[in-house]
C-alpha positions in Angstrom: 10.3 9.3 -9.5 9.2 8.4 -6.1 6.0 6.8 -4.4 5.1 5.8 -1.0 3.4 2.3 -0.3 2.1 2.1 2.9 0.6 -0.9 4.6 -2.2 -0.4 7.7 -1.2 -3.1 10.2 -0.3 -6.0 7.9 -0.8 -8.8 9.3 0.7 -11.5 6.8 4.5 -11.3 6.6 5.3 -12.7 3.3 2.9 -10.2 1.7 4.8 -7.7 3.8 7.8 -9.6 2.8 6.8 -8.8 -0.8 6.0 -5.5 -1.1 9.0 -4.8 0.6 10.8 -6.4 -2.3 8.7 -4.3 -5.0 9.5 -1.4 -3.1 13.0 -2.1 -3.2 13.4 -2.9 -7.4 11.2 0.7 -7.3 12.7 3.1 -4.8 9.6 3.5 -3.4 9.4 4.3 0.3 7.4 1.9 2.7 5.4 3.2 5.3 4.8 0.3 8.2 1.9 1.4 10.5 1.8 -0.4 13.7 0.0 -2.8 15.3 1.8 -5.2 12.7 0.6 -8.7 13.2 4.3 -10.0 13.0 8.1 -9.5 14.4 10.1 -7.5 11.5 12.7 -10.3 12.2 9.8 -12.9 11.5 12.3 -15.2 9.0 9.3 -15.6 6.7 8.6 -11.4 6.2 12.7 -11.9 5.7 12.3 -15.1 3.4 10.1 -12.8 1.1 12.0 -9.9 0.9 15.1 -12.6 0.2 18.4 -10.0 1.0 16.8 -6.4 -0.5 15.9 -5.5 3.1 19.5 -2.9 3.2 18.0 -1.7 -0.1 14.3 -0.5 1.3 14.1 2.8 2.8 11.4 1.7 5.6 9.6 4.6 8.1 7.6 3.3 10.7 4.3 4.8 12.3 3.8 4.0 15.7 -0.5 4.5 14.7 -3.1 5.7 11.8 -3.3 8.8 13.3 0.4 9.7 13.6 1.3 9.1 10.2 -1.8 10.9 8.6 -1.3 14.3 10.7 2.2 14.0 9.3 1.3 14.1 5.4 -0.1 16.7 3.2 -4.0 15.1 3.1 -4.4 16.0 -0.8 -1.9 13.2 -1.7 -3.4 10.4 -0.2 -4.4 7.1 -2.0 -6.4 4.7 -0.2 -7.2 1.7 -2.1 -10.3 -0.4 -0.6 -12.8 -3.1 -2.5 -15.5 -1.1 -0.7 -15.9 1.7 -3.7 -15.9 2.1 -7.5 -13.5 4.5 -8.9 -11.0 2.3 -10.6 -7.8 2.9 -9.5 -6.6 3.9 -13.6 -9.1 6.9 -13.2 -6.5 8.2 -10.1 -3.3 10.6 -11.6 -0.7 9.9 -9.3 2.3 12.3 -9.3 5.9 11.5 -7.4 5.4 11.5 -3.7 2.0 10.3 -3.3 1.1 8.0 -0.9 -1.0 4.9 -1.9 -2.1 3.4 1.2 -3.3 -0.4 1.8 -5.5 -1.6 4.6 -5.0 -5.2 6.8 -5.2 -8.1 5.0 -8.6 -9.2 6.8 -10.0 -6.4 7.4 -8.9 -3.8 5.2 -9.2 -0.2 5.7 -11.1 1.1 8.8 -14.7 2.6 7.9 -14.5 5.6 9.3 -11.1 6.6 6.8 -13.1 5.2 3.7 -15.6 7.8 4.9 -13.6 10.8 5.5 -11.4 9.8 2.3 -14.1 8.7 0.0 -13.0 11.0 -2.6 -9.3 9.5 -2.5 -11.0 6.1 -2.4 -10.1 3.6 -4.9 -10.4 0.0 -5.9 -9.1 -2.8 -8.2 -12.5 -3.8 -10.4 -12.6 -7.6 -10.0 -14.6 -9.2 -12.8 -15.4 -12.4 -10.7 -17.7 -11.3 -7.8 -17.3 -14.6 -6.3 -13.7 -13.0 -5.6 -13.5 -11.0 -2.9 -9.8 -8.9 -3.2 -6.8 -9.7 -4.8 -4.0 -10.3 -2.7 -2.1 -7.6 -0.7 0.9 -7.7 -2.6 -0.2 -7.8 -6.2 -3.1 -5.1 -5.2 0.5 -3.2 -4.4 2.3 -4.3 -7.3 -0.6 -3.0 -9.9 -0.9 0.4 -8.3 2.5 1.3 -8.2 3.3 0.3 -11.8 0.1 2.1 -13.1 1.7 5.1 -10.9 5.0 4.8 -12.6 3.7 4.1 -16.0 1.7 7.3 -15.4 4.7 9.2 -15.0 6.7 7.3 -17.8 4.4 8.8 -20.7 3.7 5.6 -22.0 
């Protein structure tokens, strides 16, 4: 049972360093789309991952555009504060992709747009809150999609 995380030109490396990790203990695949607003070397992206980097498979996407003309478009997951479908209405099935924008800026307009039907969000009961962080945001999607897939 195998999912795909990728993150939109992160921009914080221990969140990076993170998911990394998650994706590691998961055997999920994670998808790095450049720009990325660090070094892959940085020590602190390193520091977070701790020494699980030689255990996560890692593609990386020299652009947006690249990697989405490379997928199949109906298995696509973007996950964005900017709509209302809860991300536990979603089925997820092995292989999809569950795509995060930038930490600042999140996803682009335009791909919430043309993807609003794969759009989904974390409900957040405190609106004085505006996102979770990157990496739990991660964390909570892809064990809702591997519960899914456990039966449980």
């Amino acid at each position: 049972m195998s999912f795909n995380i990728v993150l939109v030109e992160p921009e914080i490396p221990p969140n990076t360093g993170s998911i990394a990790r998650l994706c590691g203990a998961t055997n999920t695949t994670l998808h790095l789309v450049h720009p990325l607003g660090f070094s892959t070397s940085d020590k602190h992206l390193r520091r977070a991952g701790l020494d699980y980097w030689p255990q996560v498979n890692i593609t990386y996407w020299d652009n947006f555009d690249n990697f989405l003309k490379a997928q199949s478009q109906s298995r696509l997951f973007f996950f964005t504060t900017k709509v209302d479908t809860p991300y536990f209405k979603a089925e997820f099935m092995p292989g999809d992709f569950l795509i995060f924008g930038k930490e600042t800026k999140g996803l682009p307009a335009d791909i919430i747009e043309k993807y609003q039907q794969q759009c989904l969000t974390l409900p957040m009961a405190n609106d004085n809150i505006r996102s979770l962080n990157l990496a739990m945001t991660a964390g909570i999607v892809l064990y809702e999609a591997i519960r899914q897939q456990s039966g449980v």
